[in-house]
C-alpha positions in Angstrom: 13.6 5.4 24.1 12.5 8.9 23.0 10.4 9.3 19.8 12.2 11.3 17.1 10.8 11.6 13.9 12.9 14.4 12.3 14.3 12.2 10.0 10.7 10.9 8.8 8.9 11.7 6.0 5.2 11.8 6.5 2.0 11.7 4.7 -1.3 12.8 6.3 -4.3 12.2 4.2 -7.5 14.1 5.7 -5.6 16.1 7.3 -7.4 19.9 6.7 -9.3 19.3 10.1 -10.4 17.1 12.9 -8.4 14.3 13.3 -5.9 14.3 10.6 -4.9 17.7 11.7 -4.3 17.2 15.1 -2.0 14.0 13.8 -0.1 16.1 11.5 0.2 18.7 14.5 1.5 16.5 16.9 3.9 14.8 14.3 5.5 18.0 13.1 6.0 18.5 17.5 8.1 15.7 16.7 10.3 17.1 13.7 8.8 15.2 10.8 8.8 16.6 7.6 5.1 16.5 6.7 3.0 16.4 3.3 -0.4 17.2 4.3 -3.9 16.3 1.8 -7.1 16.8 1.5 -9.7 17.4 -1.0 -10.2 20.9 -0.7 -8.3 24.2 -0.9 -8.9 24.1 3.1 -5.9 22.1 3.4 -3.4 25.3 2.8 -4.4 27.2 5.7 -3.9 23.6 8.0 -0.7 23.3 6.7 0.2 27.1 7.1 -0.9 26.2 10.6 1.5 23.5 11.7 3.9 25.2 9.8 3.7 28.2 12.2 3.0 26.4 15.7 6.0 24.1 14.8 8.5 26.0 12.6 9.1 22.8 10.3 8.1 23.2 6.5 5.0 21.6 5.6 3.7 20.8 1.8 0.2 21.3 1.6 -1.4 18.8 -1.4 -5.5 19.1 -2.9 -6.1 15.8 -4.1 -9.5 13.9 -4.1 -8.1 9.8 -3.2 -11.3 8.8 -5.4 -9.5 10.1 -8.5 -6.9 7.3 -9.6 -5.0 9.9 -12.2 -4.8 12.4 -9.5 -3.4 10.4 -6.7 -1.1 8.9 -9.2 0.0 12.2 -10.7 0.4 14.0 -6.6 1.6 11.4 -4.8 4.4 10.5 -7.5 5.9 14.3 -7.1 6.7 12.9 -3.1 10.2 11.5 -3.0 10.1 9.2 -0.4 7.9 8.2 2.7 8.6 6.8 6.0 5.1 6.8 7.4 1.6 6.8 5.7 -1.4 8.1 7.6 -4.7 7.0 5.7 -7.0 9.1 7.6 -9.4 10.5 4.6 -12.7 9.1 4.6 -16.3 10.7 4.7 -19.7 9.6 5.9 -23.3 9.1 4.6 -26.5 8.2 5.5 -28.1 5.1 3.2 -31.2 4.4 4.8 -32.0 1.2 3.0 -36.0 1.9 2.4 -35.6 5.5 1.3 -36.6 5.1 -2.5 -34.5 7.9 -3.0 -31.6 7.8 -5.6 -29.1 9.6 -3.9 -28.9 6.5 -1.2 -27.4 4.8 -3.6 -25.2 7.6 -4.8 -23.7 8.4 -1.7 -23.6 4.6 -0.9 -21.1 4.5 -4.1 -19.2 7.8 -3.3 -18.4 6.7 0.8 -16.9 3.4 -0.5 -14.9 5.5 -3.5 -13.3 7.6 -0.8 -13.2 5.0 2.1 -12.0 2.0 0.3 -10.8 2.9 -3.1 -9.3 5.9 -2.1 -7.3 4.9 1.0 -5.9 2.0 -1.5 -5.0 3.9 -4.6 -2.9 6.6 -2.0 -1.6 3.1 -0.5 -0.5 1.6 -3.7 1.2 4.7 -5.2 3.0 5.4 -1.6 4.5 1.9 -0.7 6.9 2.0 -3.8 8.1 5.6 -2.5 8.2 3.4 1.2 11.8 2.8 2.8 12.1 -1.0 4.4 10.7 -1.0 8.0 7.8 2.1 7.2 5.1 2.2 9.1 1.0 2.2 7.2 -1.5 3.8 9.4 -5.7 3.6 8.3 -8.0 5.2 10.5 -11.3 3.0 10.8 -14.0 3.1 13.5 -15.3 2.0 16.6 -18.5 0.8 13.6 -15.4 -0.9 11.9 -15.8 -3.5 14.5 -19.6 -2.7 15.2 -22.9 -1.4 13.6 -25.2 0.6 13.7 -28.6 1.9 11.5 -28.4 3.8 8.5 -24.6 3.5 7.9 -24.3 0.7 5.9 -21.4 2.8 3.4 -19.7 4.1 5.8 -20.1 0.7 8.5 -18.8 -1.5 5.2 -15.8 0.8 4.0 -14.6 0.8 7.9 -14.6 -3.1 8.3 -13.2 -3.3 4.8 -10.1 -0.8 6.3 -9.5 -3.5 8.7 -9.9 -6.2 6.4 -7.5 -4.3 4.0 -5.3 -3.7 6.4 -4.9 -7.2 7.9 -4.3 -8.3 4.1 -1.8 -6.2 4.0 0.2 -6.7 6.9 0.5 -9.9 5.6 2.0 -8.6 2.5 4.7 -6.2 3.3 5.8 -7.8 6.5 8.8 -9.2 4.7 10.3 -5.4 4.4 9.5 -5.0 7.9 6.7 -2.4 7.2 4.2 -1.9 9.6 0.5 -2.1 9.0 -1.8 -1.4 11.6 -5.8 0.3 12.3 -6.9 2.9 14.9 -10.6 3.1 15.0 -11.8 6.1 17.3 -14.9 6.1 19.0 -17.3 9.0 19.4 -14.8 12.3 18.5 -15.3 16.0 18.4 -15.0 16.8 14.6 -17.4 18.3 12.6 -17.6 15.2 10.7 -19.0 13.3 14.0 -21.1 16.3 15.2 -23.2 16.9 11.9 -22.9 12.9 12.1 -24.6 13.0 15.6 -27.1 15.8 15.1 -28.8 14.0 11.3 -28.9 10.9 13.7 -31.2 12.9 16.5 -33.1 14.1 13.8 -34.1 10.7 12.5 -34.9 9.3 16.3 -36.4 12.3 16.7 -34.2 13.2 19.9 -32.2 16.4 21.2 -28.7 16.3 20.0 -27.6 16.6 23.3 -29.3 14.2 25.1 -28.3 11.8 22.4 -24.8 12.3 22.7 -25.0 11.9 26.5 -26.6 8.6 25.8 -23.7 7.4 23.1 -21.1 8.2 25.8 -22.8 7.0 28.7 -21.8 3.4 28.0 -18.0 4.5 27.7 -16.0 3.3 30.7 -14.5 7.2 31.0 -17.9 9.2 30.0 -16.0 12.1 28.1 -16.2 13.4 24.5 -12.8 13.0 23.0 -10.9 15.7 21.1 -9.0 14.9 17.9 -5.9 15.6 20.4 -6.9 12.6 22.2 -6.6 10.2 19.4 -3.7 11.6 17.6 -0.6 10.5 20.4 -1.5 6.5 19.4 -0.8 7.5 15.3 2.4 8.6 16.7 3.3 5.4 18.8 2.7 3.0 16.1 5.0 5.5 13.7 7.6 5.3 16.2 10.4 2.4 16.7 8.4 1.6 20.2 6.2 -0.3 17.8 8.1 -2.1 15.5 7.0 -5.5 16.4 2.9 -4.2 16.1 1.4 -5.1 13.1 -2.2 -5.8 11.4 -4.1 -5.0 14.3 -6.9 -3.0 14.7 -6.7 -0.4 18.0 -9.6 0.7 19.5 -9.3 4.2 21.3 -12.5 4.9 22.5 -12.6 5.6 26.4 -14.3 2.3 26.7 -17.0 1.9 24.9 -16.3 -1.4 23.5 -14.1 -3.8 25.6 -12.4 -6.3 24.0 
């Protein structure tokens, strides 16, 4: 069975860089007709982007998930969707004895975006949703795991699963798919300005503590967004129509379960 999505309409969320671009990038190698969002202006130039390497149209949308009205008001101009990607989320450091306000802030703001925001895009797209669609989240490795100083950003990606799992449940008599893919240590700028604020608090070279976070990994590699974008497009694809409301590691090995 080949994969052939030019029928498809897709939604990318996150999708100006890193991941969520090299999903929409992959899927447009496929033929779908893509709407591509993110928060900031950033997101034309992805889209111009695809649009040029694949020679399909893409629409490019600004929209920050956080704001009900706005999700509401972008998402309803979409006709329908075949496939949802909920790949927006950000991430925060909340140490939990810094006295500072702004912990608490950016505690708030990573579960807006994370939680909130992934379910408001969710609630306005499955009405727009054809029986048999396929719902794709993008969690983490720390959706399964833990480690210091992330408690936001730790709770919003166990919450995705949890969300997810819920709603599997839910929309599995229209034969929509709902599954997780939780990447493990990836080269985006989100993750690298991630990794370097985390040697800087255990006072360690960047370097040698990325060595250290990949040295438990089965395949001791740093992935590429490229590398995590071809399972998005197997659970969009018929070949996995009978997968649903599980959460799938891709992470070279670093947890094995």
């Amino acid at each position: 069975m080949q994969i052939d999505l030019s029928k498809k309409s897709v939604l990318v969320t996150g999708a100006s860089t890193g991941i969520g671009l090299a999903i929409s990038h992959l899927f447009a190698e496929f033929g779908a007709r893509l709407a591509m969002l993110a928060e900031t202006d950033s997101i034309h130039d992805a889209a111009a982007e695809v649009k040029a390497r694949s020679g399909i149209g893409v629409k490019a949308i600004v929209c920050d998930i956080s704001d009900r009205e706005a999700v509401a008001e972008e998402i309803g101009l979409l006709e329908h969707l075949d496939v949802l990607i909920n790949n927006a989320g950000i991430e925060r450091f909340v140490p939990i004895l810094d006295p500072h306000p702004k912990v608490e802030e950016d505690f708030r703001r990573v579960l807006e975006v994370n939680l909130f925001g992934n379910f408001f895009v969710t609630r306005e797209a499955v009405p727009k949703m054809r029986n048999g669609g396929r719902i794709i989240f993008t969690s983490s490795v720390w959706g399964k795991t833990a480690v210091a100083h992330h408690s936001a950003y730790c709770a919003s990606k166990h919450g995705i699963i949890g969300m997810m799992r819920s709603l599997s449940r839910e929309l599995g008599s229209r034969g929509i798919t709902v599954n997780v893919v939780c990447p493990g240590w990836t080269e985006t700028e989100m993750a690298m300005a991630n990794l370097h604020r985390m040697a800087e608090l255990e006072e360690k070279d960047a370097e040698a503590l990325l060595k250290e976070q990949i040295s438990v990994q089965s395949i001791e590699s740093l992935m590429k967004p490229k590398d995590i974008a071809g399972i998005y497009l197997f659970l969009a694809s018929e070949l996995a129509a009978s997968i649903t409301g599980q959460a799938i590691s891709v992470d070279r090995g670093e947890h094995l379960a």
